[in-house]
Structure formats: C-alpha cells, structure tokens
N, C-alpha and C positions, 0 to 999 in steps of 0.2 A: 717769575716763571709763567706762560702762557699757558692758556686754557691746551691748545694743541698738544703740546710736551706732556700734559697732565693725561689726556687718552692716550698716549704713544706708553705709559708706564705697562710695566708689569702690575698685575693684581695686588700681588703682596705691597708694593709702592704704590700703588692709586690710593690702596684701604689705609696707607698712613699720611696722603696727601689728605683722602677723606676725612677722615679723624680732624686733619688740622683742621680743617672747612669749617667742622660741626662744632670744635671747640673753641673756633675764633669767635663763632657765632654767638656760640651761648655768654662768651668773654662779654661781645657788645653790647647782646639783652640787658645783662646784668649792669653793664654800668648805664645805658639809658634807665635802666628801671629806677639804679639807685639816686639817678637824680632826678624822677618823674612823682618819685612817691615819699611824703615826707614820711612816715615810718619807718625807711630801710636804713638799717644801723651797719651790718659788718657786709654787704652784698657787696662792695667793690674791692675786701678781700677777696672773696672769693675769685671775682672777676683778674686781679692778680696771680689769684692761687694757678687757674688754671692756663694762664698764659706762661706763666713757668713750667707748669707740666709740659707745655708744647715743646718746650727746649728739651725737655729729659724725655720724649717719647722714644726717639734715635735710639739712645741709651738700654732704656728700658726694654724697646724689643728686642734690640741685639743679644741681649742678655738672655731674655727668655726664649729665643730661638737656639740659643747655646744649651740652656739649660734642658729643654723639650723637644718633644716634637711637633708637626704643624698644628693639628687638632688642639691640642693644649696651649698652643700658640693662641689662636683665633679665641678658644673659650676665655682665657684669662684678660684678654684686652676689650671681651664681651662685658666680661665684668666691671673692668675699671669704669667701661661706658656707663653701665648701666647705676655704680655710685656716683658718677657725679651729674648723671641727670638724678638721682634721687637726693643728693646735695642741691642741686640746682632750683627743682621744686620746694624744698624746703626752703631756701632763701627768697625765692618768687610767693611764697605762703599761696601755692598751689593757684595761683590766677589762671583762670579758664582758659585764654588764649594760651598763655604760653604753655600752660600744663598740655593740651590738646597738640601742640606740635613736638613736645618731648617728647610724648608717647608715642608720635606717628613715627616722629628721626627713631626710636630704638626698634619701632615693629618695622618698619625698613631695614634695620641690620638683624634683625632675627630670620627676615625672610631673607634674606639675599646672602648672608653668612650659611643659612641652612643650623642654627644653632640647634641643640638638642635640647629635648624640652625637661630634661633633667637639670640640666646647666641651668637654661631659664625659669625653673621652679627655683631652685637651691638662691641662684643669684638677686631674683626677686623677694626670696623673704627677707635675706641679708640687708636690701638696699630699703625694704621697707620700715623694721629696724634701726637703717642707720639715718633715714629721714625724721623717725621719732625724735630718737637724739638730740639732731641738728636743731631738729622745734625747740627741747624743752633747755638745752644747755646753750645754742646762739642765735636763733632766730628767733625767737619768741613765739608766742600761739596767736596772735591774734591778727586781722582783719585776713581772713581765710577767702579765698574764693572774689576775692574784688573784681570789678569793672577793668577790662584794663585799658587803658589810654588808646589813644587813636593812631600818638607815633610808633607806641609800644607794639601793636594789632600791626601797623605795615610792615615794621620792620621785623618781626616775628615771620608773617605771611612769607615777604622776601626772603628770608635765608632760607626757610625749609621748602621752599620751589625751587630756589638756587642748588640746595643741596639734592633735590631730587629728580631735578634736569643733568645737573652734573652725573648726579650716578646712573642714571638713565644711560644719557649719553652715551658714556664707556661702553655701559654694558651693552650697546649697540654699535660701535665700534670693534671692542673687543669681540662679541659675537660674528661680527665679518669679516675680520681678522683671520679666527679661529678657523674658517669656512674658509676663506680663502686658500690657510695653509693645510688643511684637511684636503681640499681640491689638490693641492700645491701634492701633497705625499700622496693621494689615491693614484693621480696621474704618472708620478715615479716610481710607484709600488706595481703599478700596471705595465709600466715601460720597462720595468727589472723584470716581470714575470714574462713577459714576451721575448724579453734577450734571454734569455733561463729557458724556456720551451724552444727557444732557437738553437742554443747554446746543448741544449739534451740530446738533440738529434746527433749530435757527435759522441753520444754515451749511450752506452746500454741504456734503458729503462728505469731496469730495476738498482742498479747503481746508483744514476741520478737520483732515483724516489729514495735511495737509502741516506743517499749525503742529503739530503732537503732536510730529512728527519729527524738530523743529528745521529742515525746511527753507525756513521762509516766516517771517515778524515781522507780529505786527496793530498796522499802524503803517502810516500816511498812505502809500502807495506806488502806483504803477500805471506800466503797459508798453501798448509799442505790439506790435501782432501781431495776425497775419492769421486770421481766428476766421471759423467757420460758426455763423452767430446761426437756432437756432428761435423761432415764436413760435404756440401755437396757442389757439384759444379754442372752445366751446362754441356751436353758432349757435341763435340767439335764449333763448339763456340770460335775458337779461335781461329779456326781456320774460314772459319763463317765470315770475321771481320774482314777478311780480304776482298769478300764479297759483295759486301752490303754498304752504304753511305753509310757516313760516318750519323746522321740524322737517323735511319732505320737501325743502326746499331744500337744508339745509345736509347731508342725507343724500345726495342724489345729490352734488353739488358735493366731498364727502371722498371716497364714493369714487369718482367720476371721478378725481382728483387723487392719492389713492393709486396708482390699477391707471397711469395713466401716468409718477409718479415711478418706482413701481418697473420698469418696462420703459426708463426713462431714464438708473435707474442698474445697469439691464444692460448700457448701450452705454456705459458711464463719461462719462456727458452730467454736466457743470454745471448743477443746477438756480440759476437765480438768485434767481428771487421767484415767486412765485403772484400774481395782482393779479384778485383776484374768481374768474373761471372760466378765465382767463388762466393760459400758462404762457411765461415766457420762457426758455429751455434755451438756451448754448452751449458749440461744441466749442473746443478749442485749448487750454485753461487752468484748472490749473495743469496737467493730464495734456494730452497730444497724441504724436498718433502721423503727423503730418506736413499740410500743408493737404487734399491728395486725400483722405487715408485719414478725415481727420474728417470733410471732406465729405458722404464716402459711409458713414461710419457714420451720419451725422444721416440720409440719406436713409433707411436703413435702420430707422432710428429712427421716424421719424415713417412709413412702412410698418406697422410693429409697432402703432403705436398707432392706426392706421385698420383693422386688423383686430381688433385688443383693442375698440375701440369698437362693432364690428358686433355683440359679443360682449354688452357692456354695454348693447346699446339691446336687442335680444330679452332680455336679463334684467331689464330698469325696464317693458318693454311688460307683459312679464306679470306686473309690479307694479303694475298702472295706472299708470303714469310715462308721459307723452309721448313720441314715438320722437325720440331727441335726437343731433343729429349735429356733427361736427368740420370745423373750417378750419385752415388750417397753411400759413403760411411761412415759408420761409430762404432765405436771403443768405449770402453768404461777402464777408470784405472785412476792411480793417485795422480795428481799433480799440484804443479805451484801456480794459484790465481791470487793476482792481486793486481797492485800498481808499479809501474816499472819505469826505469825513465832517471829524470832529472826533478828537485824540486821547479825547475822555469814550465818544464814540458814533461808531462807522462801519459800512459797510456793503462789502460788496465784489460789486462790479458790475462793467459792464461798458457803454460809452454810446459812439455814432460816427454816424455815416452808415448803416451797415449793420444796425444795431441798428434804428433807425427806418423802413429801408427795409423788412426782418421780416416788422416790424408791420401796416404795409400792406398788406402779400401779402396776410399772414393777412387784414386786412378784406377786399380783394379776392376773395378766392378762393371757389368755389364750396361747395356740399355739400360735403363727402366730400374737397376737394379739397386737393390737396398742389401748394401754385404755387410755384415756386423764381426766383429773379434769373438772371440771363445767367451773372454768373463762377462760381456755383455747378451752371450747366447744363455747363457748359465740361469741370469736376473729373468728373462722374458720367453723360456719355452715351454714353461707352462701355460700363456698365453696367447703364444704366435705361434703361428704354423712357418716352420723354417728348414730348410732343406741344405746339408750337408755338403759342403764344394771340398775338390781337390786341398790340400794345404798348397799353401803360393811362397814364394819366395819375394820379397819386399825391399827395394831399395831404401840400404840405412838400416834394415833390421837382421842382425844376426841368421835368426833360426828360423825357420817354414812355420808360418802361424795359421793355425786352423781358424778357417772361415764359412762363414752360413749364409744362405740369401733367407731373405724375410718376405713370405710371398704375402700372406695377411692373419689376422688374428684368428684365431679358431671363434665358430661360431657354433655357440653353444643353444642357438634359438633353430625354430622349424625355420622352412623356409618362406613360409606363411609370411612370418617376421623380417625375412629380412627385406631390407630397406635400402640396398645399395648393387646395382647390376652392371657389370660392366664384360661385355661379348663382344669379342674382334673376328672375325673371322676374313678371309680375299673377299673383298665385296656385301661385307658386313660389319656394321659397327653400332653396337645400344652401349649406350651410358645411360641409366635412368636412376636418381636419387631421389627415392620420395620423399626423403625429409623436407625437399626444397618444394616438393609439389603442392603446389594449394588447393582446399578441400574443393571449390565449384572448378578445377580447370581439371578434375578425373573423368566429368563424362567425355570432355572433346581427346583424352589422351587413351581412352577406353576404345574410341570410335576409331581414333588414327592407329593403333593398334590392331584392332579386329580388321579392318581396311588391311593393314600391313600384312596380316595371315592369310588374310581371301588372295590376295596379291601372291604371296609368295606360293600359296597352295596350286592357284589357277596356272602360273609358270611352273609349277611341277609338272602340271598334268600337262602340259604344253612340251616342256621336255621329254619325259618317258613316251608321248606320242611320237614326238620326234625321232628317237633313238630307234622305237619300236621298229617306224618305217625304214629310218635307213639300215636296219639287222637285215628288214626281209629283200630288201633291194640286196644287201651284199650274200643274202643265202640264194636269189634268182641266179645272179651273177656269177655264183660259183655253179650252180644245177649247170649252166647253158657251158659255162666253161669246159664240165667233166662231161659234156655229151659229144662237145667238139673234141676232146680229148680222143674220145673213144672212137 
C-alpha cells in the first residue's frame, strides 16, 4: 500500500493504518534489542505477540464499534496502546532511548486523539501495575536504565520521526481537504441561498420565511379564517396603455408596484399576486395580530399608499407622465387561504365571498378613494374618520351592500402636533411631512415659507386694488350712461 492511499484514508482507517506503523515498530525494536543485549530472555515473544495482534486489530475494532460508540471506541484502543507500551518498557527494562520515544508516540496520541484526562489517569495506573507485573513474573529487574546501543538509538530515532511525519502529514492533507470541501459546501450553501432569495420573489414574504422555518409544508392545504382582503388598481391605467410605449408603460407600472409592495411589506401585508396594475394584498395569514388589529393595519395600509401616490403623480407629471390616480377596497370576512393547485405546480392564495366583494369596491370606488364593507367599517370607526355612501349594487353579489369612504384617522392630538399637511386647492398645492424634514433644513423651509405668505399677501393687495379700480370705472360708466339716458 502507498504512502498516498494512506493520506486519501478516512481518519477512522488512517488511525488503524497508524496503529499498524507504531506496532510494527515497536515489533522491530524488540527483536533488534533481543539480539543486541545478552540479557533478553522472552522479548522476541513479545515481538511475536504483537505482530499477531496486528492480524486481530480488523477484528477487534469491528467488534468494539458494534458493541459502543465512537468515544468509547477511541478510549478502549487508548488503552490497549497504552499496555503494550507499558509491556514494551518492561521488556526494554525501561532504556532511555527507547523509554523517551514510547512516551513521546503515546503523548502524540493523547494530543491529537483529544483523550480525556480521566481515561488517561485511570489507564495509566492500570499500565503502571501491569508493568510491575511483567518486571517481577517475566522480565526480570535487573540492569534498568542501560546505555542503549548506537543501532538500537537510530533505529528508535527513525520510526518515531517516521511515525510523526506520517501523522503530521495527514493531518495536513486532511486539514485541506477539510477546507477545501468546507469552501466546496459555503459556495453551494451560498448558491442555494441566492436561488431561494430569487426563487422568494415569486412568494409572499412571509410564506417563504415560514416554509424556511419548518413551520408550513408546500403541500395542497388551505384554512378557513377571518382575513381583511385589499384590492387596489390604477384608474384608467388601461386605457393609458393605448397611449404610452410599451418601455414608459412598463416603467410606471414597476414602479408603482414596487413603492406600494414595499409600504405593504411595512405593515406585514400578504402580497398575493399583481394582475396587470392590480394588486390583491391580505391580512390574517400566515402572520396576524387579531381580526381588529389587521383590519386597522390594512386601513392604515392603504392611507400610506394614497399619500405615497400623491407623491408618485407630482414625480411622473414632471416626467411628462399623465397625472395618474388609485382606487382601493377591502373587506373583512371568512375565507379559505392556503395552497391550491397541483402537487407539480401550486399557488398559495386566498378565494371567498370577501375576496370578490374587495374587488368590486375597488371598481366602485372613486378617485383617490378608499371604499371599505360594513364588517370592516365596524373594526376601524372608532379610529378612522369615514363617511357614509349610498348602498351600490355589485356585480356577482346579490343584495345592495352598505359602503363607507375612509377619508383619514381621527386625530386626537392639537394641531401643534400634527405632522402631516396636505392642501389642494386651483393653483395651489402643499404637501409637507415633517417627519421626513431634517432638523438644520427648518430654517431654509421657515424662509421659503414666510417668502410664500409675503408673496401670496402682496398678490392679495394687488388684486383687491385691482378689483377696487375696475368697480369705480364700472360705477363712472354707469353715472355717464344715466345722464345720457336722461
């Protein structure tokens, strides 16, 4: 077998290639010694003994890996080590040299096995014990500590640099191995999370986050549960398309759909599908924080995105882009959400009565207008301000359902406090959120401001003069008329 083959092993099979190495070794010592020293009487048994062991090692561990587990694996073949270098000594009557390199071969397997120092106390009195023994029943006591020979000294030196380049070696092989296939899995663990973040974009959010977790199966399933369904679209989008390049189409339409996903998945909204300019959003699942509280987050919801859109039509107008505006409604009511479909292909949705009723709002509903159902006016009128419409008649639904517009939340602060301005008037238009305003940019918005009032006041006085002069020219006009009259 080639040195190469021997680093290509597994650990478990290097450490019993190793083994062989260390006890071939000690095999060799022993018979050079027994015929370098006239004293040695039974040492090239022993040198037999344990070249027989090398045949029953196979054996033996297979056994003991049957019988335990790893750890009691590694401790028990610690010990066989550590008898028959205390056998070994005993037969060698402890000579320097070799004594100095038995003790370095086992504190090499104590470091590099990680043995525990329980093992290594218990195993060391054992072997210290069974070394008496060996003195006073086969090896005799006497000439302890000798000189040891000069072939005995090389051939010692050699195998335990042999044995400790060898394991060296490995374990520097084996270490960039290790790394290698650590690189090898980070780089596929990184290419799976990148097809996964790719692969998410076609799921909800919080779906995705919930199969990652273990806590969901993509697997035919669906529940029944009380959900606030959004649904809003784009008005006269469609007819828009007729107008626009197919390039300026699909540029407004992303990001409109970007600026309202991401304000959707600030309130932990369910996106479900895009359908053209369309967006269907519901609360309750897989996240929910109770029927009211989603309620009123979707209200709050679609608030955000009626003011983010005031936002996006001043930035398309002064792109030459048409001034383009939103419809929006929800419902609250039971329905069935889950996964739908085939096991090849599914979809996870959400479809009822209230799902469909949404939808209508949303066509129903004016400009700008956020229409909601009765049981979703029920959840949120104690803190939205929402005004009263005719009942409509609703394609697909039976009976005339009473509907509300959501103009905004009641505010229960002075107006010191509030924080958010928004005045239209023919030839006037403030939007000012001071939450977005940073603390040094109030004196130049203080200035532009006061500037704004000196401005609109000086054009007052400029008008009422105005008016004034042409009253008295139309009151001359008449005086001269009724004098010619007369």
């Amino acid at each position: 077998m080639s040195l190469s083959n021997w680093m290509d092993r597994q650990p478990a099979q290097f450490e019993y290639l190793h083994r062989v190495m260390a006890y071939s070794s000690l095999a060799l010592i022993l018979i050079v010694y027994y015929f370098s020293y006239h004293n040695a009487n039974y040492q090239i048994y022993l040198s037999l003994f344990i070249i027989t062991l090398l045949f029953l090692l196979p054996k033996i561990s297979a056994w003991i890996e049957y019988k335990s587990n790893k750890a009691l694996h590694s401790s028990l073949f610690f010990a066989l080590d550590i008898i028959i270098i205390a056998i070994f000594l005993s037969a060698v009557h402890l000579n320097l040299v070799l004594t100095l390199c038995a003790l370095f071969t086992l504190l090499y397997r104590i470091i590099h096995r990680k043995i525990s120092f329980i093992i290594v106390a218990v195993a060391s009195l054992f072997a210290i014990l069974l070394f008496y023994l060996c003195n006073i029943f086969i090896f005799g006591t006497d000439a302890y500590f000798a000189t040891t020979s000069v072939e005995l000294t090389v051939l010692a030196f050699l195998c335990l640099m042999s044995y400790f380049a060898v394991g060296e070696l490995y374990q520097v092989r084996y270490m960039s191995t290790v790394l290698e296939q650590q690189q090898h899995y980070y780089l596929q663990m990184h290419r799976y999370i990148e097809f996964s973040n790719q692969l998410s974009r076609y799921a909800p959010s919080q779906l995705w986050q919930s199969i990652m977790k273990g806590e969901s199966e993509a697997k035919i399933n669906y529940k029944r549960k009380k959900m606030t369904i959004f649904f809003s679209d784009i008005q006269g989008f469609t007819a828009l398309s007729e107008d626009l390049i197919p390039d300026d189409l699909a540029f407004l339409l992303n990001d409109y759909l970007s600026h309202m996903t991401e304000i959707a998945q600030q309130y932990e909204a369910t996106v479900d599908k895009f359908m053209g300019d369309a967006i269907l959003i519901f609360f309750g699942d897989p996240i929910t924080q109770g029927v009211e509280k989603d309620a009123k987050t979707c209200i709050e919801m679609a608030l955000a995105m009626r003011r983010q859109m005031i936002l996006l039509r001043e930035r398309w107008i002064k792109m030459d882009y048409p001034a383009l505006h939103i419809r929006m409604g929800i419902s609250t009511g039971y329905c069935h959400v889950g996964n739908y479909g085939t096991a090849q292909r599914m979809a996870y949705t959400i479809v009822g009565r209230d799902v469909n009723l949404a939808a209508r709002l949303q066509n129903a509903a004016e400009t700008d207008e956020i229409l909601i159902a009765e049981d979703t006016y029920k959840l949120i009128k104690d803190d939205y301000c929402c005004i009263a419409k005719p009942p409509i008649d609703l394609k697909g639904i039976q009976q005339q359902i009473k509907t509300w517009q959501v103009i905004d939340k009641f505010d229960y602060h002075s107006v010191v406090q509030q924080q958010w301005f928004d005045y239209e008037y023919q030839g006037f238009h403030l939007l000012l959120n001071l939450n977005e305003v940073q603390h040094f940019e109030y004196p130049a918005l203080i200035e532009i401001l006061q500037h704004t009032i000196e401005r609109i006041q000086s054009q007052q006085s400029v008008s009422m003069t105005t008016e004034a002069v042409a009253k008295l020219h139309l009151e001359k006009e008449g005086g001269v008329l009724v004098e010619t009259q007369k």
